[in-house]
N, C-alpha and C positions, 0 to 999 in steps of 0.2 A: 069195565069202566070206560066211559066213553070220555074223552077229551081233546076238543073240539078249537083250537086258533087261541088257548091260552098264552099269558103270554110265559113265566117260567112257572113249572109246577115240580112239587115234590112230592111221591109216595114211600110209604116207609110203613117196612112191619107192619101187612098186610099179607093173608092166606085167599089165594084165588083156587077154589077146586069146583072140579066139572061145569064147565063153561063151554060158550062158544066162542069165542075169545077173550081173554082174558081182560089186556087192558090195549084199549085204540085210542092212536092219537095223529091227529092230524093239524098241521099247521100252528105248532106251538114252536113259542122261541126255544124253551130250555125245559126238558125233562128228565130229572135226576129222578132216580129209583134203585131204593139202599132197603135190604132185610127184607125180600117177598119172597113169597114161596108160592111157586105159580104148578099147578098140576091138572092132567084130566081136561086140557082143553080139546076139544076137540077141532079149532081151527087153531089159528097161532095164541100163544104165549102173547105176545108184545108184536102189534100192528103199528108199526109207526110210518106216514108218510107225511114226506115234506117237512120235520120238524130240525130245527136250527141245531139242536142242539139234544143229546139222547146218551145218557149217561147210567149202566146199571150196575151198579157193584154187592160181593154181600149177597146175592139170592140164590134161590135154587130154581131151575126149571126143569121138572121131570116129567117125563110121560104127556107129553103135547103133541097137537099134531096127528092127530089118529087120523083124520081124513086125506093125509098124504099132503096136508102145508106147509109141516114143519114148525120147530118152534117159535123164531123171529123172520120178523119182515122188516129189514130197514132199509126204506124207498126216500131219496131225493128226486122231486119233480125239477126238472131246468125250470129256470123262466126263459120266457119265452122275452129276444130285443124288440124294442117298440119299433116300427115304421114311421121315418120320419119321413 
């Protein structure tokens, strides 16, 4: 599942098997995610960068990660100060 500068999202009770990653997200204010069952990905579980807010409770992740990525990525990019 691809999710892309939303701005709060929620998933819930939701079965991910054999993927290449499971669920990506980038640039969202608030992602809660309650009851998944993530398996068999073969990169990560939960790709998140740069999202404000990344909440998962409630799930299972099993057996991710076969390519040696592991199950999560939780990436904050700095901003960058403006030149004045």
């Amino acid at each position: 599942m691809l999710i892309n500068s939303f701005g709060n999202t929620t998933l819930s009770s939701i079965d991910f098997v054999n993927n290449a990653v499971a669920i990506q997200s980038t640039g969202s204010n608030q992602l809660t995610m309650y009851g998944l069952r993530i398996s068999g990905s073969t990169g990560y579980a939960i790709d998140s960068t740069n999202d404000g807010t990344l909440s998962l409770t409630s799930s299972i992740l099993n057996s991710n990660g076969t390519n040696g990525s592991g199950t999560m990525r939780i990436q904050a990019i700095p901003s960058v100060p403006s030149r004045r």
